[in-house]
C-alpha positions as CSV (number, residue, x, y, z in Angstrom):
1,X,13.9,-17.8,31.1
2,X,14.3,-19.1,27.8
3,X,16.0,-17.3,24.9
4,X,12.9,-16.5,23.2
5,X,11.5,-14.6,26.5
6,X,14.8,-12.6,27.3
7,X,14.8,-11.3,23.5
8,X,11.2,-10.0,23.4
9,X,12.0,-8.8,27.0
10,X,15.2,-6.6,25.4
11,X,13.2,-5.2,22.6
12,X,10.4,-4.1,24.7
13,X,12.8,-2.6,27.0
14,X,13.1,1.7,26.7
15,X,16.2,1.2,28.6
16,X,18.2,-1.0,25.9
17,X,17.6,1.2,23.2
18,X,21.2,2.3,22.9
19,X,22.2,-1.4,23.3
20,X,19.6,-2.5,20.7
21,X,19.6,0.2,18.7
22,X,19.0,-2.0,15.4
23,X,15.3,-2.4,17.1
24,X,14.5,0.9,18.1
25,X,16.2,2.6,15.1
26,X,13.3,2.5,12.3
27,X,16.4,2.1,9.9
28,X,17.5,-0.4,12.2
29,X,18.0,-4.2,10.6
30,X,15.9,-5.4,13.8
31,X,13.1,-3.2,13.1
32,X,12.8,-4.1,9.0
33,X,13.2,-7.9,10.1
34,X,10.4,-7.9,12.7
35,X,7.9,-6.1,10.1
36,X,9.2,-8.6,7.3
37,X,8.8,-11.8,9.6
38,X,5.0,-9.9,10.5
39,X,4.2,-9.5,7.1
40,X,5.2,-13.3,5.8
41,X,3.6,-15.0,8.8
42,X,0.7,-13.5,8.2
43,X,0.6,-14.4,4.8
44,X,1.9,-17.4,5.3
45,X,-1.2,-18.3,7.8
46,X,-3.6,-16.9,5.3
47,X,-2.2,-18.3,2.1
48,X,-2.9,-22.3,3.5
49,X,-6.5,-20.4,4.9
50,X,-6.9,-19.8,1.3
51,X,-5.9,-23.2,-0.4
52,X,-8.0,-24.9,2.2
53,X,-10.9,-22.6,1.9
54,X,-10.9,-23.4,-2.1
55,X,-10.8,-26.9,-1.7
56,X,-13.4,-26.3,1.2
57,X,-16.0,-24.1,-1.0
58,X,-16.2,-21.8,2.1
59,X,-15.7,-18.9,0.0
60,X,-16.1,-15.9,2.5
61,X,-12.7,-17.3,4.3
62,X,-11.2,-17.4,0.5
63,X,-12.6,-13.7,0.3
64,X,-10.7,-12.7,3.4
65,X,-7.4,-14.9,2.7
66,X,-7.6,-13.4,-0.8
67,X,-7.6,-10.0,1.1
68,X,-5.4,-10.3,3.5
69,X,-2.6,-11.9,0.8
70,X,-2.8,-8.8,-1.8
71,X,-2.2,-6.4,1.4
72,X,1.0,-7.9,2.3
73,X,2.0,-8.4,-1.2
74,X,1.6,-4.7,-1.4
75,X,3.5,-3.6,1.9
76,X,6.5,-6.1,0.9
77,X,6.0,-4.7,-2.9
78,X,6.4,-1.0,-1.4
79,X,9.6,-1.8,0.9
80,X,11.2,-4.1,-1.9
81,X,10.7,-1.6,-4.5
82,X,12.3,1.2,-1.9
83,X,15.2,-1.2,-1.0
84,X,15.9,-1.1,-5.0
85,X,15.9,1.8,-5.5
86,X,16.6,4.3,-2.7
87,X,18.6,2.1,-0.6
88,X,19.8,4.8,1.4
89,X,16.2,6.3,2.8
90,X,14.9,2.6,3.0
91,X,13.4,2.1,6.5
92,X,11.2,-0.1,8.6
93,X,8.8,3.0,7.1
94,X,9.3,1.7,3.9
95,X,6.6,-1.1,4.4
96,X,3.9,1.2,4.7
97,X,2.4,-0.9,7.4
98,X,2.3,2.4,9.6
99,X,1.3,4.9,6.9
100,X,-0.4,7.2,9.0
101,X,-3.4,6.7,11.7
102,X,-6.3,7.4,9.2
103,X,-4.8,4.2,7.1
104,X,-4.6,2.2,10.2
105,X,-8.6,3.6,11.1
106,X,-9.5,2.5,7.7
107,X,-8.0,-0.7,7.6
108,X,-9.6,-1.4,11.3
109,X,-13.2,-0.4,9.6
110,X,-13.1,-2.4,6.7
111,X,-12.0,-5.5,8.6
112,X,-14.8,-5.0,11.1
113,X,-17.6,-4.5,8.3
114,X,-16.5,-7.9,6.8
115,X,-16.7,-9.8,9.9
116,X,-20.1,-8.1,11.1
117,X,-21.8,-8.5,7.9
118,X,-20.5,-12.2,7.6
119,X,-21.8,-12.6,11.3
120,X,-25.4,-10.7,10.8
121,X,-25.4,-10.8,6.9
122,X,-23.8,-14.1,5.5
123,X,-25.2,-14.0,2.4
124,X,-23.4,-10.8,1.4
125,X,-19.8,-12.9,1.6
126,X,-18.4,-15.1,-1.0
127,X,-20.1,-13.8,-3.7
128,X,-17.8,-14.6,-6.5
129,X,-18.8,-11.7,-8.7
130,X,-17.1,-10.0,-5.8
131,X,-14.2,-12.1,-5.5
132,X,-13.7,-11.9,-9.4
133,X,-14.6,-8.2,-10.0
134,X,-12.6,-6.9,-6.7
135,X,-9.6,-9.0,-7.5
136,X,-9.1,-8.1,-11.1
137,X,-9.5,-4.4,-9.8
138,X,-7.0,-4.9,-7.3
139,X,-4.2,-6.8,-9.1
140,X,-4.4,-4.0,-12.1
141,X,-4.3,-1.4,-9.4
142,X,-1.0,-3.1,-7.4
143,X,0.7,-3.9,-11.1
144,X,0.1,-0.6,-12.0
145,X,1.4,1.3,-8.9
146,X,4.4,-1.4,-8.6
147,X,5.5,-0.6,-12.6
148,X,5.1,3.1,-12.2
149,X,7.7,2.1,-8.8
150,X,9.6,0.6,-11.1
151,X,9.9,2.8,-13.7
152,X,10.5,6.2,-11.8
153,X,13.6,4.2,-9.9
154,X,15.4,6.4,-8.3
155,X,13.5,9.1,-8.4
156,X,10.3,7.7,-6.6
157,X,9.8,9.0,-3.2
158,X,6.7,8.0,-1.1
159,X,7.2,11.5,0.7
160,X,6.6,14.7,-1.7
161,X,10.0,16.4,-2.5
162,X,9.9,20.1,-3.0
163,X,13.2,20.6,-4.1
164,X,15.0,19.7,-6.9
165,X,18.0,17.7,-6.2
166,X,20.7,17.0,-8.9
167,X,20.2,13.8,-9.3
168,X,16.5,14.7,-9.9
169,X,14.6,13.8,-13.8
170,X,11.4,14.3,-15.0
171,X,9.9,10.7,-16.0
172,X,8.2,10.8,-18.8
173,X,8.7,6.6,-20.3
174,X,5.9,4.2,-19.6
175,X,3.0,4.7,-18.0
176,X,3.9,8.3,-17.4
177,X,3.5,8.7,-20.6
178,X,-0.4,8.1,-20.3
179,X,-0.9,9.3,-16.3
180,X,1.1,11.7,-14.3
181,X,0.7,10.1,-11.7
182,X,0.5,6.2,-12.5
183,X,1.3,5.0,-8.7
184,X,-0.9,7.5,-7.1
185,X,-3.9,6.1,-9.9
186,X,-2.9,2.5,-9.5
187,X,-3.4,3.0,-5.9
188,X,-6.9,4.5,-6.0
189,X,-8.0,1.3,-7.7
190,X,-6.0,-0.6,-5.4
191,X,-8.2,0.5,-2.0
192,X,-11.4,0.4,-3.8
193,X,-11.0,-2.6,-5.4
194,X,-10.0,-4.4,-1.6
195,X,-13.3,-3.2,-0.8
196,X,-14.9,-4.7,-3.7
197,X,-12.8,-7.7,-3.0
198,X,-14.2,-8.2,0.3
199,X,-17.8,-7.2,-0.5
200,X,-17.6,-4.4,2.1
201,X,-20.7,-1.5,0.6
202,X,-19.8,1.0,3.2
203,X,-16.4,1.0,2.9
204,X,-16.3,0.6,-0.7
205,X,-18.1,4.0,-0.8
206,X,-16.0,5.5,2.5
207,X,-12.6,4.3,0.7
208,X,-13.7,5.5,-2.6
209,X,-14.0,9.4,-0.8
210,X,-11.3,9.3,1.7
211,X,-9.0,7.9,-1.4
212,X,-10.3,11.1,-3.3
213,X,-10.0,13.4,-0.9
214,X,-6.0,12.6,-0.4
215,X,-5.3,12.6,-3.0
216,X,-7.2,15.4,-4.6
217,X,-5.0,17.2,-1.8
218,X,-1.6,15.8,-2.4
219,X,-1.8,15.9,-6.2
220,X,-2.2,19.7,-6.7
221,X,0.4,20.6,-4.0
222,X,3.1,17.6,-5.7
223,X,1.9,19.2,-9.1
224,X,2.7,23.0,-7.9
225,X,6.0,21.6,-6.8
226,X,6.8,19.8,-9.9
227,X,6.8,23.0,-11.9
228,X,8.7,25.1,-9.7
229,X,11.7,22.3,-10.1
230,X,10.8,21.7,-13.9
231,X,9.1,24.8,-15.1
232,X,7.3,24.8,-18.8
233,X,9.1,21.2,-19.2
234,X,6.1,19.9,-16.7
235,X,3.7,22.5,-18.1
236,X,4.2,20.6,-22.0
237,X,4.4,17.3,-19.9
238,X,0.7,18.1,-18.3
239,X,-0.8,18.8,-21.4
240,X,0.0,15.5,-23.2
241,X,-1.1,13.3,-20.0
242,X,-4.3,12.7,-17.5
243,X,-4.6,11.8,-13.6
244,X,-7.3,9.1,-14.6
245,X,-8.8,9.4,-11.0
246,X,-12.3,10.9,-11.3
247,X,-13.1,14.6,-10.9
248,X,-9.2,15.5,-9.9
249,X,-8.1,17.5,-13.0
């Protein structure tokens, strides 16, 4: 058995979880190294996909390499961004890749529209007007979200906090100047423009509602808890600044 075999062996073993903790522990350095060496082999694959899809004119694979780079750009983005920051909460979570199972449902459907229209429909992939519109949605959407990252620091958390710590500020400099929420906006555009990007109809449309409806739930309740911790300091904050997602006031 070679030394390869035995160490996929240990980590897929229940029983050498205490022994192995660093794989089983989601804070574990095993577990963020697997999902790192995931995440840049798989762009990795798809980034030479790209360069040889270019050079190739076969622009439905540069659609898909496109895709598939700007999603693990963003999952690395997220974890990096967390590592910075909140160093001590940073886990194997912290990519994102696992968000939650309607993400991972969503991801699966958008993938399979792609393929199935490429297969059945062909001439509905590669259009460049989708390449160029869905990309230029999605890299303002990613530089967005990744500023507003930036700019909160230490006092971004990708779970809602509902009390106040003391460490805790209201962030009011860049782009939360102009949105409330500038990472929760940048990431609307993000998912739709993918959608765009990959010249998926149905999913641009079913990502465009699902993205709505999350966050047209999470905003209010983040919002309710924001001014309990901040009181009429978030009430003058609200009135000098928008959401800038559609029909979420």
């Amino acid at each position: 058995m070679t030394h390869l075999q035995r160490l996929v062996l240990t980590v897929l073993d229940s029983k050498k979880d205490e022994q192995f903790a660093h794989y089983e522990n989601k804070a574990g350095l095993g577990r963020v190294a697997l999902v790192a060496c995931f995440l840049a082999f798989t762009g990795g694959i798809h980034f030479i996909l790209l360069t040889t899809s270019l050079i190739n004119g076969t622009y439905s694979i540069f659609q898909w390499s496109f895709y598939i780079l700007v999603l693990v750009i963003f999952h690395l983005l997220e974890f990096f961004l967390t590592a910075m920051y909140n160093p001590r909460t940073c886990t194997a979570d912290s990519f994102l890749v696992n968000h939650s199972k309607a993400y991972t449902i969503a991801a699966l459907a958008s993938w399979f529209e792609f393929w199935m229209e490429l297969y059945f429909v062909p001439s509905w992939k590669g259009n460049l007007w989708n390449i160029y519109l869905g990309g230029i949605v999605v890299i303002l959407g990613q530089s967005c979200r990744t500023l507003a990252m930036h700019t909160c620091g230490k006092h971004f958390h990708h779970i809602v906090q509902i009390q106040r710590s003391k460490t805790h500020q209201l962030v009011t400099s860049g782009l939360y100047s102009i949105f409330r929420h500038p990472s929760y906006f940048g990431w609307f555009y993000f998912s739709v423009g993918t959608q765009i990007l990959l010249g998926n109809p149905f999913c641009v449309i079913a990502y465009a509602l699902a993205s709505w409806q999350f966050f047209n739930d999470r905003i209010p309740f983040e919002e309710m808890c924001l001014e309990e911790m901040y009181g009429k300091e978030y009430d003058e904050y609200k009135k000098k600044t928008i959401i800038g997602i559609p029909f979420i006031s």
